[in-house]
C-alpha positions in Angstrom: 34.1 -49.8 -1.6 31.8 -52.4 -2.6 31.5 -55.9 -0.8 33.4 -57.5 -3.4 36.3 -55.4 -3.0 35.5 -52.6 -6.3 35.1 -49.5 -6.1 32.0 -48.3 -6.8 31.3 -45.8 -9.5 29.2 -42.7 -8.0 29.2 -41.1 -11.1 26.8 -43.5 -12.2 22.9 -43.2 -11.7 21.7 -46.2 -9.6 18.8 -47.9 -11.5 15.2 -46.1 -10.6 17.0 -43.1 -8.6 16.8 -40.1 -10.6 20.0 -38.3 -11.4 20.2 -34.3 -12.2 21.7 -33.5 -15.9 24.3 -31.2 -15.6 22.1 -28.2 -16.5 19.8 -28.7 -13.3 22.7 -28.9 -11.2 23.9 -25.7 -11.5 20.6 -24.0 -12.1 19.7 -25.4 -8.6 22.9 -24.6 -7.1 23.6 -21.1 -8.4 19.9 -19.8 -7.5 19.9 -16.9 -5.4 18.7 -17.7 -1.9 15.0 -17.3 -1.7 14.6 -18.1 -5.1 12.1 -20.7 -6.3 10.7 -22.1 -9.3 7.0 -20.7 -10.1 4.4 -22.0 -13.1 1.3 -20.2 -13.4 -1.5 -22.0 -15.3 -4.0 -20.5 -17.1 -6.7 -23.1 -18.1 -9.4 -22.2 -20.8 -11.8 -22.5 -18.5 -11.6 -21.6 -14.4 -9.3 -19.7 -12.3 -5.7 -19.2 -13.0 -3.1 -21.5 -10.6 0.0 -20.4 -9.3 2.3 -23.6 -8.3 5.9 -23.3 -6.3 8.9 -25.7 -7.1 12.0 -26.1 -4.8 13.9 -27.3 -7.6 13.8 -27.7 -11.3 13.2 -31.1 -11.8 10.0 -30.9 -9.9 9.1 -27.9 -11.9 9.7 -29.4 -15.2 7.9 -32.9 -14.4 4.7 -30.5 -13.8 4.6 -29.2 -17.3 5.4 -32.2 -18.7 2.5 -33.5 -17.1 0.6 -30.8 -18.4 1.6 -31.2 -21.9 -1.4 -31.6 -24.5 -3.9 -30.0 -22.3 -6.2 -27.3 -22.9 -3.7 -24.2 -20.6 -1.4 -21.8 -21.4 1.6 -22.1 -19.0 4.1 -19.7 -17.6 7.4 -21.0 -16.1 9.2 -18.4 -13.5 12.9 -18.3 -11.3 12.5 -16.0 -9.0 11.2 -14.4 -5.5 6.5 -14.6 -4.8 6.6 -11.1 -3.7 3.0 -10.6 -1.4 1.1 -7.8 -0.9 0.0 -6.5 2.1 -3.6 -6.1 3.3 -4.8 -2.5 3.3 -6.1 0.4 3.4 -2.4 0.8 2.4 -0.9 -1.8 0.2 2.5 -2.5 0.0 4.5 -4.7 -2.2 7.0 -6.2 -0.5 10.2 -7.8 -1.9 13.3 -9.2 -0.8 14.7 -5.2 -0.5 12.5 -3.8 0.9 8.4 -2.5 0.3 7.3 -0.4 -2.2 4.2 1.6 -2.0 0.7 0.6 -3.8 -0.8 4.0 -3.4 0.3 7.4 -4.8 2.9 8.9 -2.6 4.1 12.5 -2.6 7.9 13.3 -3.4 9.8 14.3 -0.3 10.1 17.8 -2.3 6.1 18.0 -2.5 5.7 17.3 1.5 4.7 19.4 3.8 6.1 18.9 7.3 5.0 19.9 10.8 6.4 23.2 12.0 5.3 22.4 15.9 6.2 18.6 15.8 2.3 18.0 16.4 1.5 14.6 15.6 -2.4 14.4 16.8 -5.9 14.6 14.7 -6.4 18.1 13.4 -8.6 20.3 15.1 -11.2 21.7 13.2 -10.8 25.0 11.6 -13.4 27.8 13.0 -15.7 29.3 10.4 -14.8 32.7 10.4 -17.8 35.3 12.3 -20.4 36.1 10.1 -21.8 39.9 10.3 -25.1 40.7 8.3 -25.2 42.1 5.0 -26.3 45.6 5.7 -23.6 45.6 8.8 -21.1 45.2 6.2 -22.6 47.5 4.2 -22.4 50.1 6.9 -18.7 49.1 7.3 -17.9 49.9 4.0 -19.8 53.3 4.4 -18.3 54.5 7.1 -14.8 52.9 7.0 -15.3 51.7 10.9 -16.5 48.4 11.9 -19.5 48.0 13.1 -20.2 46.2 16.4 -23.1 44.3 15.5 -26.8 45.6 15.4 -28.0 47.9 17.7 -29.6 46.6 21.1 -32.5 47.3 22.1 -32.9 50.8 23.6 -36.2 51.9 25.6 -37.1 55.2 26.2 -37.6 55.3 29.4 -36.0 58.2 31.3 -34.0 57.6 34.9 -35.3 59.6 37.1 -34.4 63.3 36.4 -32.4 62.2 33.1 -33.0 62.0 29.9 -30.4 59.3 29.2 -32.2 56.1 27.7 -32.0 53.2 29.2 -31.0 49.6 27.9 -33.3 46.4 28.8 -32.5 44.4 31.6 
């Protein structure tokens, strides 16, 4: 009630105070939570500008402000979805992240038989045997210990079986 003893009208905007058309109302209203109003400003010269709104009003004074200047503009609804720092990026959005690098299908994984988690160990080169002991593998279908040692011909006393070096 007013002093006088009317009722006041709330329907009506008050001089100076800034009243939401219908339109606004609801667009504000029925936004999804999270939501918000994006223009992204690409000026003919310099680095493109993201700006964030809260609610359409503010996003439409900023373009009208921006009207008969030298940009292209870009007016969004919706979520700023970040990316995460790396080596591996994510995009995350209000469901959850999605990758930023390629990731195998679960069908082309391969999985752990032994549940071992650590850092691999380093394969061990396979032993190497030289050429002509390979050869002589081949030959004589028997492998071949390695090359011969040594063998002196010195004779133990009353035997004639050499002897190897100490």
């Amino acid at each position: 009630m007013r002093a006088n003893g009317g009722i006041a009208n709330s329907s009506l905007p008050l001089a100076g105070v800034y009243a939401p058309s219908a339109t606004e109302q609801v667009l504000d209203q029925w936004r999804l939570a999270g939501q918000q109003f994006f223009l992204v400003v690409l000026p003919d010269a310099g680095p493109p500008r993201q700006l964030v709104y809260s609610t359409s009003h503010e996003l439409t004074d900023a373009i009208q402000a921006l009207l008969g200047q030298d940009v292209s503009l870009f007016a969004f609804l919706g979520y700023s979805l970040a990316i995460s720092k790396g080596p591996h990026r994510y995009l995350v959005t209000p469901v959850g992240s999605l990758p930023l690098f390629p990731a195998p299908r679960i069908d082309e994984m391969e999985f752990e038989e032994n549940g071992f988690v650590g850092k691999p160990k380093p394969e061990l080169a396979p032993p190497t045997q030289p050429e002509d002991a390979v050869a002589e593998e081949v030959e004589n279908g028997e492998p071949d210990s390695g090359p011969p040692a040594e063998i002196r011909d010195y004779p133990a006393a009353g035997c004639d079986t050499p002897v190897l070096p100490e």
